[in-house]
Residue, then its C-alpha position, 0 to 999 in steps of 0.5 A: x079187744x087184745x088177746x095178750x099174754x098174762x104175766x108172772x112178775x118175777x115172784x108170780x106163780x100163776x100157774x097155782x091153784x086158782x084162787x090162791x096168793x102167790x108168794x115171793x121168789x127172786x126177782x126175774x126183772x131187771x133195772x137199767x138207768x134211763x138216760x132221756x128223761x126229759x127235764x123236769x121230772x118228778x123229784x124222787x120221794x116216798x114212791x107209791x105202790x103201783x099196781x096193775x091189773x090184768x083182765x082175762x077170761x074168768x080170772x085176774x091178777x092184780x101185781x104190786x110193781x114195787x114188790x113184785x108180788x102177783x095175786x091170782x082170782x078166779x072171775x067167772x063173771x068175764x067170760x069170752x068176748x070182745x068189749x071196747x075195754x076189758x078193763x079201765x082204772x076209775x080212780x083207785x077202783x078198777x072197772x071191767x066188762x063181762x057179763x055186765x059191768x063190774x068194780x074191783x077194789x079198792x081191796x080185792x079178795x077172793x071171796x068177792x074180787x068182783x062186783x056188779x054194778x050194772x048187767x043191762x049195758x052192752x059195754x061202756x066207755x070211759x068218761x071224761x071224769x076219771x070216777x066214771x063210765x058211760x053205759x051203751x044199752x044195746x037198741x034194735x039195730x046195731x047202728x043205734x043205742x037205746x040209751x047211754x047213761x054215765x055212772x060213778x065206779x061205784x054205780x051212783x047215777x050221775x047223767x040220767x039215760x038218754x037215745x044217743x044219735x045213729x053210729x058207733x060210740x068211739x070214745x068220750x070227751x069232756x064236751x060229749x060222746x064222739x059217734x062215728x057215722x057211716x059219711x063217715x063223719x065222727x059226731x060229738x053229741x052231748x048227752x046232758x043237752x041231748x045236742x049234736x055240738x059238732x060234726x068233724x069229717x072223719x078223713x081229718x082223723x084217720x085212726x082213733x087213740x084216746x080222749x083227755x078232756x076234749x082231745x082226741x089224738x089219732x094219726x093217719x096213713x103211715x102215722x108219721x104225723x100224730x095229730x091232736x084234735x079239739x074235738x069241740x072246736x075242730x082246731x088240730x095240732x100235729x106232730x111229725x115223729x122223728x126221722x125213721x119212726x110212726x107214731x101207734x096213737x090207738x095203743x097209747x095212753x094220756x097221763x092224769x093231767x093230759x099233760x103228756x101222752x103215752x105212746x108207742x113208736x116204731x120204723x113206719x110198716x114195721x113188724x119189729x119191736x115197739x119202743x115207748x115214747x113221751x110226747x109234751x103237748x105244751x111245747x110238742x116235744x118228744x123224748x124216746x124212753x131207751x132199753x123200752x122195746x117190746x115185741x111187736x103185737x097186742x101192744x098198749x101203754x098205761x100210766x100209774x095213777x101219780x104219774x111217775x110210772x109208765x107202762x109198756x106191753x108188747x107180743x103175743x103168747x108166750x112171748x109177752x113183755x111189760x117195760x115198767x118206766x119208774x120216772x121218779x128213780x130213772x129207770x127201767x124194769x123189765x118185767x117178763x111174762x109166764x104162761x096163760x092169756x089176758x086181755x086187758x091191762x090197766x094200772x093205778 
């Protein structure tokens, strides 16, 4: 998990009465045209509303980017604690852990801006379809689940419980669950067939990022390299990062289609800024999004639900900073924190 601190998007109030609707002020962020788009990108129509969630400690804020308006809720449900995901985008729901796991939206209120729909699971993890999580109910040892179940958003079964093997569940692929092993070896175990599919020495991966469909990105060492593993297949892509920069694969972010990832760069060892880059998996290219820099930090990128918004975050409390990178008008938006402290951040 990934203490951060909350941010109060231009017209935000966060420091109001709980539970109580910030109203509009003038506009704190401000708009630079961006020039390494790559080619192709969406053509500029009616844009969506994006809106991003920030998951804290017994409160949320859900921000509307386009208008800069921020809604403050007290969530007593999500205590302290330190799951895998505080909070993840399932479609136009967002789930979250605490105490038990919950749903917001489509619409939040304050009467109920949370609701429950499970309380046994340990955590959960996102599943390869984007309406669904994987439950981890806690075993008698800390080196194996009793039971790992997948849901909708909406808490509708969908695989039914069954003993995952020994190890950590690190993330889920469209082929399995990838556990990680004290060989170490990463295994990809299927929960449908209750079978091991296949068993990937965990040297070849180095430090773990996000799964789309069944690939898994992940770097090594200095991170100059961003390698992209089949994980059913072993079969590995890498790609070196220009001159200068290492790639932070486990704070980035694939979009809807997998198309592309999400990723933050800085100089190797560096304990400066972190700037946004796009990588295209179809040919390995990488375009580097300029005036994106964040603080070094608890940092993570988001991309909106149509794709034409990525997100950036950087630093730590009372230092924090969100780039908005809008690929549908060319720009950037600089979006500058307030007080109080989030953990988790997920947009649609």
């Amino acid at each position: 998990m990934r203490p951060f601190a909350a941010i109060g998007i231009a017209a935000a109030v966060l420091l109001g009465a709980a539970g109580c609707d910030s109203g509009p002020s003038a506009p704190t962020g401000h708009a630079t045209p961006e020039t390494t788009i790559e080619a192709g990108a969406p053509r500029a129509r009616a844009p969506a509303r994006p809106k991003l969630l920030l998951a804290g400690e017994g409160e949320i804020w859900v921000v509307d980017v386009r208008s800069e308006r921020t809604r403050h809720y007290v969530t007593p449900e999500l205590p302290g604690g330190d799951p895998p995901h505080r909070v993840v985008r399932r479609g136009s729901r967002f789930v979250l852990e605490g105490a038990g796991t919950f749903v917001a939206g489509p619409r939040i209120s304050h009467r109920r801006p949370l609701r429950p729909i499970d309380r046994s699971a340990a955590f959960f993890l996102p599943s390869a379809d984007p309406d669904r999580v994987w439950l981890f109910k806690a075993g008698a040892t800390a080196i194996r689940f009793a039971a790992a179940r997948e849901i909708t958003a909406t808490g509708r079964q969908t695989v039914a419980a069954a003993r995952p093997p020994p190890g950590w569940p690190e993330r889920a692929a469209r082929s399995g669950i990838l556990f990680s092993q004290s060989d170490p070896t990463l295994v990809l175990w299927n929960p449908r067939t209750r079978t091991v599919v296949n068993r990937l020495p965990a040297s070849r991966i180095g430090d773990i990022g996000p799964v789309h469909g069944d690939t898994l990105a992940s770097c090594q060492s200095s991170c100059r390299t961003l390698r992209l593993t089949d994980v059913r297949t072993g079969a590995q892509r890498r790609f070196t990062a220009p001159h200068g920069l290492a790639f932070e694969p486990y704070n980035g972010s694939f979009s809807s289609t997998g198309g592309e990832f999400a990723v933050p760069v800085a100089p190797p060892g560096s304990h400066g800024a972190r700037r946004l880059a796009i990588v295209k998996l179809d040919h390995l290219a990488m375009k580097l999004v300029r005036r994106s820099r964040v603080p070094q930090g608890y940092v993570m990128a988001e991309w909106s639900r149509d794709d034409r918004h990525v997100f950036l975050a950087g630093g730590h409390r009372g230092t924090a900073v969100i780039v908005d990178y809008d690929r549908s008008r060319n720009r950037v938006l600089r979006l500058r924190p307030t007080a109080s402290a989030f953990y988790d951040m997920a947009a649609r």
